[in-house]
Wavefront OBJ file of the C-alpha trace (Angstrom):
o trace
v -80.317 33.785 -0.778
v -82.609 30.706 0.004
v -82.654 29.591 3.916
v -83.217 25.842 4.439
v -87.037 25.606 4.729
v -87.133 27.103 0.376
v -84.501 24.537 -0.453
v -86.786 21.548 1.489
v -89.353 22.787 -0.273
v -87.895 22.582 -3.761
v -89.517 19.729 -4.867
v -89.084 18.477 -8.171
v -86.928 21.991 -9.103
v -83.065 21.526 -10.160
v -81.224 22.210 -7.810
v -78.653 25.516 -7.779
v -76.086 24.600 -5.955
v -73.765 26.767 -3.864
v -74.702 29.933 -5.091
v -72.250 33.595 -5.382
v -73.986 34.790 -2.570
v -73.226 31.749 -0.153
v -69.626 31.865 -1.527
v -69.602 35.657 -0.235
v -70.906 34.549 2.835
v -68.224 31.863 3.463
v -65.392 34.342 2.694
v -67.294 37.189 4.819
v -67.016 34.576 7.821
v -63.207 33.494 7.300
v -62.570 36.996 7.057
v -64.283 38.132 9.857
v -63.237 35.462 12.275
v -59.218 36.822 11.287
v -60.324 40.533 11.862
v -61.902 39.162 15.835
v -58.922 37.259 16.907
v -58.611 34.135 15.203
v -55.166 33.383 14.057
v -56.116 31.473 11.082
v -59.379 29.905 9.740
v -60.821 27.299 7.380
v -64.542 27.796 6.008
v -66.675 25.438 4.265
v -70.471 25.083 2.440
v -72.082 22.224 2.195
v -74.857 21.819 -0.055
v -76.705 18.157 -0.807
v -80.040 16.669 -1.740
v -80.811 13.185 -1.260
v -84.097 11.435 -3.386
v -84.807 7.905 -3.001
v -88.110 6.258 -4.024
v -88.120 2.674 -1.976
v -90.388 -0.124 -3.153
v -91.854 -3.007 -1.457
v -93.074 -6.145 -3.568
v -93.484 -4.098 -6.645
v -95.357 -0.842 -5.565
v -94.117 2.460 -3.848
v -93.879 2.451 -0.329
v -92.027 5.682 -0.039
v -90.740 8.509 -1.377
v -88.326 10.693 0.893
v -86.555 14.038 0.089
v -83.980 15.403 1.976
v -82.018 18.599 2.083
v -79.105 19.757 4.018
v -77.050 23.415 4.404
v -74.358 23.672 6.352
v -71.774 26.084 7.333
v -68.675 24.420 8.943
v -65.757 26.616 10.559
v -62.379 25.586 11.680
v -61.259 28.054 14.177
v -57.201 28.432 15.228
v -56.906 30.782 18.320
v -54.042 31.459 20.569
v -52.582 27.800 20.012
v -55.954 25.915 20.257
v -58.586 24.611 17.850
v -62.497 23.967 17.365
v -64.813 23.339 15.030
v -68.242 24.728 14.604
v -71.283 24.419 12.038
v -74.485 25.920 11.737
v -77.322 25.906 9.058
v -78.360 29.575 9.279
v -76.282 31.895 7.452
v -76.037 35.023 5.115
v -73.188 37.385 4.553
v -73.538 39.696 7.440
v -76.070 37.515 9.929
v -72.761 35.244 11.393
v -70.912 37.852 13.278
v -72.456 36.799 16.593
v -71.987 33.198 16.016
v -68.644 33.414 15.210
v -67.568 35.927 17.838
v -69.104 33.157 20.465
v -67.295 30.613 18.351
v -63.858 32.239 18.955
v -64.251 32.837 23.030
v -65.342 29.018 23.883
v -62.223 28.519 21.741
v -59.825 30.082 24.062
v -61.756 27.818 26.738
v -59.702 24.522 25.405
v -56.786 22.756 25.811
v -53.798 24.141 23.571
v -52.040 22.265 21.147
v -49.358 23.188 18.782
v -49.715 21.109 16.198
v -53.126 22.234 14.755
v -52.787 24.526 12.010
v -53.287 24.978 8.366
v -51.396 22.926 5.429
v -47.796 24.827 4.502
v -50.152 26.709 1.097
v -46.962 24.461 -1.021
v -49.675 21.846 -0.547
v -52.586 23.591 -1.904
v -54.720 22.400 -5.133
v -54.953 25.310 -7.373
v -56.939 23.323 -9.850
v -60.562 22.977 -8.187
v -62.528 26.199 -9.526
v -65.723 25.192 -10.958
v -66.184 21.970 -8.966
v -66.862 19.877 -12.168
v -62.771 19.304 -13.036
v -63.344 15.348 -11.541
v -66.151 14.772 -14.117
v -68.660 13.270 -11.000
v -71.239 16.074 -11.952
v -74.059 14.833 -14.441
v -76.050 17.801 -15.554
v -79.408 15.349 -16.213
v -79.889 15.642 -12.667
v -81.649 19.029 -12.724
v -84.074 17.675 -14.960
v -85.357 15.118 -13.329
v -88.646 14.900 -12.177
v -90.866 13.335 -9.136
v -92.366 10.912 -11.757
v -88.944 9.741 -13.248
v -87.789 8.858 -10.163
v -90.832 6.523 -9.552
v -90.649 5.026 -13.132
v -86.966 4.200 -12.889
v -87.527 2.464 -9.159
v -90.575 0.340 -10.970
v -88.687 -0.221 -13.691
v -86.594 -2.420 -11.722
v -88.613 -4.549 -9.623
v -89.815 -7.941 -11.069
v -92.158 -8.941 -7.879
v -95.099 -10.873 -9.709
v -93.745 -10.882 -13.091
v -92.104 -14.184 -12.833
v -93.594 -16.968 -11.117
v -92.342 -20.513 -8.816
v -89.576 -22.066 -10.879
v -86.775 -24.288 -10.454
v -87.746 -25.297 -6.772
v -88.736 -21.785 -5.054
v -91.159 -18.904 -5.237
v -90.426 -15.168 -4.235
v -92.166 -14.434 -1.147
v -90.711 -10.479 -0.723
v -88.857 -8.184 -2.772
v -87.073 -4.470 -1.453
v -85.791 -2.155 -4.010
v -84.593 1.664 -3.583
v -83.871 4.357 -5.859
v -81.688 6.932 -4.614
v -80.130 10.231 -6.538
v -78.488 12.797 -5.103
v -76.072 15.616 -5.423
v -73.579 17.163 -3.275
v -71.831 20.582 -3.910
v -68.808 21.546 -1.523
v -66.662 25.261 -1.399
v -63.733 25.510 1.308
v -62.012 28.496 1.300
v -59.103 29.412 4.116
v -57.018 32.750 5.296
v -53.835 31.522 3.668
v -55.842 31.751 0.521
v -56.563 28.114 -0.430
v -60.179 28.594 -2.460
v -61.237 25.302 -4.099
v -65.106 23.387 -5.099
v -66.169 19.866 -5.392
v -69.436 18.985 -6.903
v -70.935 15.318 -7.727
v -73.925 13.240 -8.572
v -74.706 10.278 -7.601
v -77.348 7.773 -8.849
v -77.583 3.869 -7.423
v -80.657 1.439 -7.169
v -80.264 -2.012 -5.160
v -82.585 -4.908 -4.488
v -83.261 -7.823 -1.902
v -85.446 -10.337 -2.738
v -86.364 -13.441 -0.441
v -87.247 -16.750 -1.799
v -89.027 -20.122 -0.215
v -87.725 -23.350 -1.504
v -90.266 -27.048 -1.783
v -88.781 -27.384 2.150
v -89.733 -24.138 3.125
v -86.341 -22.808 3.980
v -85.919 -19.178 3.349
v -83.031 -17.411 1.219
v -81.956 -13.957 0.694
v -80.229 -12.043 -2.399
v -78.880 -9.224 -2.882
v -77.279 -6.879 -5.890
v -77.060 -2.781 -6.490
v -75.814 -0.657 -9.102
v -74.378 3.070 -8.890
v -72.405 5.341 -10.745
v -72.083 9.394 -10.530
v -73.663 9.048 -14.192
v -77.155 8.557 -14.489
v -76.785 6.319 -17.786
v -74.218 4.420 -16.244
v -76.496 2.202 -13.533
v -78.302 -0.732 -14.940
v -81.372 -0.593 -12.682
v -83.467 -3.922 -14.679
v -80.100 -6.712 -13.868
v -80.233 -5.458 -10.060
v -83.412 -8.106 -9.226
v -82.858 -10.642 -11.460
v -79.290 -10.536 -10.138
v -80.557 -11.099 -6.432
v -82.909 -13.830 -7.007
v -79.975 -15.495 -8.546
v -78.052 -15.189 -5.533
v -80.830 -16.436 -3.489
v -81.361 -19.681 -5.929
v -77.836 -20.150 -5.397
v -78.228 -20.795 -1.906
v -80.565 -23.443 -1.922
v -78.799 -26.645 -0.254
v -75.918 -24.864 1.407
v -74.601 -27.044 4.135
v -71.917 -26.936 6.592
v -68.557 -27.576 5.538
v -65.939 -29.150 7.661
v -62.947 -26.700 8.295
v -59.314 -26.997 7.451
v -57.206 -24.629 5.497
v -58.373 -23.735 1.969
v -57.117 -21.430 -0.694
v -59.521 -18.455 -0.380
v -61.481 -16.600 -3.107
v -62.926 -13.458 -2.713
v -65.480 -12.013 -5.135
v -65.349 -8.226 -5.971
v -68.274 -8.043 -4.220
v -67.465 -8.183 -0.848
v -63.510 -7.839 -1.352
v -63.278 -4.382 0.030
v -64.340 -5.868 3.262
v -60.486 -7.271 3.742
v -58.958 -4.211 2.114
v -60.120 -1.667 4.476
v -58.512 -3.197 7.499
v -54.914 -2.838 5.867
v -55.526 0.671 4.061
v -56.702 2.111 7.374
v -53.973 0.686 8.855
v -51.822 2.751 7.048
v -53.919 5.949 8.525
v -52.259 8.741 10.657
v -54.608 8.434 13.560
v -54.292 4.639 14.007
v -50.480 5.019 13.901
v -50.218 7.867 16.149
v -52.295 6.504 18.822
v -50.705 2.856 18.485
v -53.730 1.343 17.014
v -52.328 0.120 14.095
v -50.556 -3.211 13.334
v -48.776 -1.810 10.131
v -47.295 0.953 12.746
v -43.430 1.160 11.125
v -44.040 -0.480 8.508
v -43.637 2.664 5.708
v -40.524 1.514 3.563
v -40.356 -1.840 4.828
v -40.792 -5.042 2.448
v -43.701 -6.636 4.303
v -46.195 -8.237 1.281
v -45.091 -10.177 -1.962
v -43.842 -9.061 -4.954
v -46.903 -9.025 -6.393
v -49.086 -6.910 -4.799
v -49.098 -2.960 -6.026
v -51.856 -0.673 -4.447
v -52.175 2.779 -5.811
v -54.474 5.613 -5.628
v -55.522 7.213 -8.526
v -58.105 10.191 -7.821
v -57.688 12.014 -11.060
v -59.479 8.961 -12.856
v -62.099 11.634 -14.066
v -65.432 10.125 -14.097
v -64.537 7.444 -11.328
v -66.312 7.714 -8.040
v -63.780 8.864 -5.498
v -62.179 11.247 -7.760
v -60.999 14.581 -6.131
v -58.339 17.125 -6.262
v -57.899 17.659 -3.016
v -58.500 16.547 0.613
v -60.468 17.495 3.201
v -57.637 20.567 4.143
v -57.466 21.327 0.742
v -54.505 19.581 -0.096
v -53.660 18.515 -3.633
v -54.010 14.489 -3.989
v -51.955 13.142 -6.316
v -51.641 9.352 -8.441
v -49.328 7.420 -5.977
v -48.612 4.092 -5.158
v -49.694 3.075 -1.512
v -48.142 -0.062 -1.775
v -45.256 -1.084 -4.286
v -44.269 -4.578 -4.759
v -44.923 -5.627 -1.238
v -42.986 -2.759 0.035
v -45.125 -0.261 2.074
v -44.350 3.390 0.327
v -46.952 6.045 2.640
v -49.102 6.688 5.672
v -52.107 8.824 5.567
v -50.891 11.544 7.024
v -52.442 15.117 7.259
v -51.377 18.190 8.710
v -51.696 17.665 12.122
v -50.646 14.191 12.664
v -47.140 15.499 10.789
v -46.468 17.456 13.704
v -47.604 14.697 15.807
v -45.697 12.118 13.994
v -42.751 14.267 12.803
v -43.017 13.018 9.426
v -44.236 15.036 6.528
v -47.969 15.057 5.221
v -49.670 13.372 2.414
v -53.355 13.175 2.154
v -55.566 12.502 4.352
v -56.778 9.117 3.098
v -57.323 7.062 -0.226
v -59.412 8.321 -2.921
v -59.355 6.021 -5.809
v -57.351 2.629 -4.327
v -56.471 0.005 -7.450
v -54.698 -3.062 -6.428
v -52.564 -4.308 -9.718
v -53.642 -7.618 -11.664
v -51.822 -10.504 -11.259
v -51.828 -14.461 -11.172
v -49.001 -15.299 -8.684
v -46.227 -18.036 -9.963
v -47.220 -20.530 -8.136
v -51.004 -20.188 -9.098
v -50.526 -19.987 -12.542
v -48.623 -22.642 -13.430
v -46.473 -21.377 -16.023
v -49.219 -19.922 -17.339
v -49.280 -15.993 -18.883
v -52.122 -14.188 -17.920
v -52.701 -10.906 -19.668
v -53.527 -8.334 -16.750
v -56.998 -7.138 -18.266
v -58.133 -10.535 -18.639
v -57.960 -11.890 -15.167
v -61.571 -11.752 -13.389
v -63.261 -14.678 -10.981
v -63.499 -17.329 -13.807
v -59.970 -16.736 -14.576
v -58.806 -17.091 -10.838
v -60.894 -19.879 -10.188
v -59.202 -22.268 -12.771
v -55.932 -21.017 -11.830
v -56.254 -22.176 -8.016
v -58.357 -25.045 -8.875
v -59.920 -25.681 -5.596
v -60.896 -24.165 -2.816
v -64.083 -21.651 -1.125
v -65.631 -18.876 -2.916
v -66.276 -16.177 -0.482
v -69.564 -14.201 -1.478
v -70.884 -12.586 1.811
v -69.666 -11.739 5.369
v -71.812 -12.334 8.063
v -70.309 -10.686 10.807
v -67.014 -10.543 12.645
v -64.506 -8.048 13.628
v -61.120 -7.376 13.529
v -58.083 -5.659 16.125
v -57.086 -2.822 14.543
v -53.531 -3.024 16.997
v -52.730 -6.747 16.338
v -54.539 -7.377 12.869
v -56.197 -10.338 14.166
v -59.731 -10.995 12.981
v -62.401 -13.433 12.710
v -65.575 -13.092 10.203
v -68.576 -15.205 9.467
v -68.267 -16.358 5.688
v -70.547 -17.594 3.092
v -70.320 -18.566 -0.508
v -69.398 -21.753 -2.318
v -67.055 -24.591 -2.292
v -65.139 -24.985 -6.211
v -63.348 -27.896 -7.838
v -61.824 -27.590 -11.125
v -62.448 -23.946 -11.329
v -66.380 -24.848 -10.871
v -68.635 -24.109 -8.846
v -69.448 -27.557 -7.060
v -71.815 -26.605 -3.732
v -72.991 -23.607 -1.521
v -71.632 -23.433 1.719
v -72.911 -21.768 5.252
v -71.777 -20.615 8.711
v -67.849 -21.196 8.065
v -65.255 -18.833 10.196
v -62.337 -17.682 8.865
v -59.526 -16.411 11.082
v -56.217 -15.316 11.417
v -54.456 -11.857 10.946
v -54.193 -9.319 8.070
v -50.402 -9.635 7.860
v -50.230 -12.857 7.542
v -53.703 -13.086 4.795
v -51.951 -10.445 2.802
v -48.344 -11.935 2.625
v -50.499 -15.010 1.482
v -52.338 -13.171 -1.433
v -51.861 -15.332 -4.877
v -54.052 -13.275 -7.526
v -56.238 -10.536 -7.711
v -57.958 -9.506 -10.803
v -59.121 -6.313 -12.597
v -62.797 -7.281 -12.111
v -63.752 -4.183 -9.466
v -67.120 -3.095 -9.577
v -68.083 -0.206 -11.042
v -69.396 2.857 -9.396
v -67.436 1.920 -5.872
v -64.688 4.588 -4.212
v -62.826 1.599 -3.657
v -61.505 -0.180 -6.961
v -61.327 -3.571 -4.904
v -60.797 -6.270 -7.521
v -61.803 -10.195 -6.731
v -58.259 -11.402 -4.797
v -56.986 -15.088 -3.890
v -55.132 -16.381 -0.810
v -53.399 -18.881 -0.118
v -53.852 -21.252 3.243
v -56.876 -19.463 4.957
v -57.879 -21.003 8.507
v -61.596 -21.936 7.826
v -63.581 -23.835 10.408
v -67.045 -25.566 9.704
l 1 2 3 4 5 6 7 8 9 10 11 12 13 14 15 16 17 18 19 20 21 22 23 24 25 26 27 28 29 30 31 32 33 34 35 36 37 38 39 40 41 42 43 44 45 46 47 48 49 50 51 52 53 54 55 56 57 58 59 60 61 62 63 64 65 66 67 68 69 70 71 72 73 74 75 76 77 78 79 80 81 82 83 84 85 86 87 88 89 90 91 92 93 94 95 96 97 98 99 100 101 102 103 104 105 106 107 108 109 110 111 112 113 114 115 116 117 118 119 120 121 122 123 124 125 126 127 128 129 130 131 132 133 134 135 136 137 138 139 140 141 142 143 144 145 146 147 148 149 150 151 152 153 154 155 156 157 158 159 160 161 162 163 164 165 166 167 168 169 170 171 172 173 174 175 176 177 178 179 180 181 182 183 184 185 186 187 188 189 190 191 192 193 194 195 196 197 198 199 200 201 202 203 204 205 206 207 208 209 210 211 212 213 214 215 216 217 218 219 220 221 222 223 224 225 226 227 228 229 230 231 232 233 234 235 236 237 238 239 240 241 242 243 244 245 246 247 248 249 250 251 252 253 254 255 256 257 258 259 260 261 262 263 264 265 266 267 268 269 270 271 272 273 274 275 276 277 278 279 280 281 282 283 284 285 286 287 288 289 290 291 292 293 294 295 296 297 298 299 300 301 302 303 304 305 306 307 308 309 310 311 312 313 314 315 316 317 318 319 320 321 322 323 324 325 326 327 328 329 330 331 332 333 334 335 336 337 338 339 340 341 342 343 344 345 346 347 348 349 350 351 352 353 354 355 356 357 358 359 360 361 362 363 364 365 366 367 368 369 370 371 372 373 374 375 376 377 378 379 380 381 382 383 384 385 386 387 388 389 390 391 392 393 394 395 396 397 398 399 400 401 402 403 404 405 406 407 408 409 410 411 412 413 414 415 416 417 418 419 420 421 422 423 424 425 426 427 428 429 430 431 432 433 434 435 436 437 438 439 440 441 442 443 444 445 446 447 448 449 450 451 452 453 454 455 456 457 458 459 460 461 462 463 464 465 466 467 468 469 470 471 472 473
């Protein structure tokens, strides 16, 4: 079996993955920790490689492997809990580690409500790690010198010259690939694998306009697929961006109807799905704390999460305790259907487990009523231009530049930037405007969202509307 230093120095070999004698080593470990004391015990492998070649105004500036082995054990003894992970293992070399592992166990704090999932829960499913469809089996031939060719392939530094007002003065591109292969196994007999690729390439290029002022771009790509990324629209896509910029002014505030582009829309998502997360609600950090079956958002809005979309980054069978996900709706016609809630914060909570977060989340299509006007909208068909000239008028939100939010009250404030529209058109680029408020009251105002998300993102985050936002210029 190969120790870490053989794998680092793989190279431009495939790589093997979790091999039958690591697997026999992971078992040998659950096992053994049972037979010395341990009530009950979880046991993972971690395998990944990461490649990226990174580019700086069109030539290499470098190229990084890295390569990572890890043993992780979950240890339940006498009523208490730890975790522990080391790199260095083989079938029979653990027994010290793990014998060490078990006594600084009894050391902590008891607490009942660690333990492993009722097996019910269990995905049965996961055997060759490859059932989600993430694994693309063009990885292992890839060399060194593709890797290089793709990342020049993309950049555009010195191939086009000063036009329409501006010159590029830098350009940043990456190329990453990597893959990541994952075997749990536990003493109540849960046994499952995850494997995945993953392949992205992004770009930031800086411009100077005839004044001198200085704008930035930016635009990736990724998928799980290797044909699936379009590395030569990344570049031109950010200089675009940048152009765009050129003559943004301040705005002055009031309240505007909001649009979010898909790519930054995720940004106002994850404050309500993590919300809805068992550790926020047990320790009274969340403001959708009991909310679950209450009618809170509009009719509307329907968020699911889908993780058997095979193919879809984010798919997965089961969760990080080996419970099976399922396709579910999160949030049903503005009515609030499930928590996050994994083994231990059920006995915490006293409500029964789920998952322990989103996989796949989808937010429904729709044109609100009162946005479209009479209007039908045919749910694949709505995207930005369509949303847009439904709402007429209002700021295009491209970027956030900073802010936070309160994860108890929902109350944020973020930096914005994008563009002011009239008559569904874009009309002028706008800078350094504030939006505030809180996340109950922007999501009861949502008015459209489309089924524009970007490909190659966990998070299926579409562009979304609302209604009324507080800007201020």
């Amino acid at each position: 079996m190969k120790d870490l230093q053989e794998i680092l120095m793989d190279g431009g070999r495939g790589f093997s993955g979790i091999t039958p004698e690591e697997i026999s080593a992971a078992r040998h470990c659950m096992e053994f920790a049972i037979s010395s004391g341990a009530s009950q015990a979880r046991v993972s492998v971690s395998k990944n490689v990461l490649n990226s070649v990174q580019l700086l105004n069109g030539e290499v500036d470098k190229v990084s492997r890295n390569a990572d082995r890890s043993l992780y054990m979950h240890l339940f003894v006498d009523g208490r809990y730890g975790t522990y992970s080391t790199n260095r293992f083989c079938a029979g070399g653990t027994e010290a580690f793990i014998l060490k592992a078990i006594e600084r166990t009894r050391l902590l704090a008891p607490d009942n409500c660690r333990k492993l999932p009722d097996p019910s829960r269990y995905a049965r499913n996961a055997i060759t790690g490859r059932e989600p469809g993430l694994y693309d089996c063009s990885y292992e031939g890839i060399s060194p010198e593709d890797r290089i060719s793709a990342a020049l392939s993309g950049a555009i530094f010195g191939k086009t010259g000063k036009d329409g007002g501006y010159g590029i003065i830098s350009e940043e591109c990456e190329y990453s690939d990597s893959i990541d292969d994952c075997y749990m196994t536990d003493s109540q007999g849960f046994e499952g694998r995850h494997t995945e690729t993953s392949f992205s390439f992004w770009s930031e290029l800086t411009i100077r306009d005839n004044k001198g002022d200085r704008y930035s771009g930016y635009w990736w790509t990724a998928s799980p697929h290797r044909d699936r990324i379009r590395i030569r629209e990344c570049s031109p896509a950010a200089l675009s961006e940048a152009a765009a910029q050129i003559g943004a002014a301040r705005r002055e505030g009031g309240r505007f109807t909001m649009v979010v582009d898909s790519r930054c829309s995720s940004r106002l998502a994850a404050p309500l799905l993590n919300a809805l997360n068992g550790s926020a609600i047990q320790q009274k950090n969340s403001f959708l704390e009991g909310s679950a079956g209450q009618k809170i958002f509009p009719d509307e809005l329907t968020i699911s999460d889908r993780p058997w979309r095979k193919g879809q980054a984010g798919a997965r069978l089961f969760d990080t305790e080996g419970a099976a996900t399922a396709e579910t709706d999160i949030i049903r016609n503005g009515r609030v259907e499930m928590y996050f809630i994994n083994t231990y914060y059920s006995g915490m909570l006293g409500i029964p487990p789920t998952v322990d977060g989103p996989s796949i989340p989808v937010i429904r299509p729709f044109i609100s009523r009162s946005l479209a006007g009479g209007l039908e909208y045919e749910e694949n068909d709505i995207n930005l231009q369509t949303i847009l000239e439904a709402a007429g008028e209002g700021i295009l939100v491209t970027g956030f530049n900073g802010g936070n939010y309160n994860r108890a009250t929902g109350y944020f404030s973020y930096g914005v930037e994008g563009f002011f529209f009239k008559n569904g058109k874009i009309a002028a680029p706008v800078k350094e405007m504030l939006i505030t408020g809180d996340m109950v009251s922007l999501w009861k105002s949502v008015i459209a969202a489309g089924a524009d998300a970007r490909e190659g993102t966990r998070w299926q985050i579409p562009t979304l509307a609302f209604g009324n936002v507080d800007f201020s210029g």
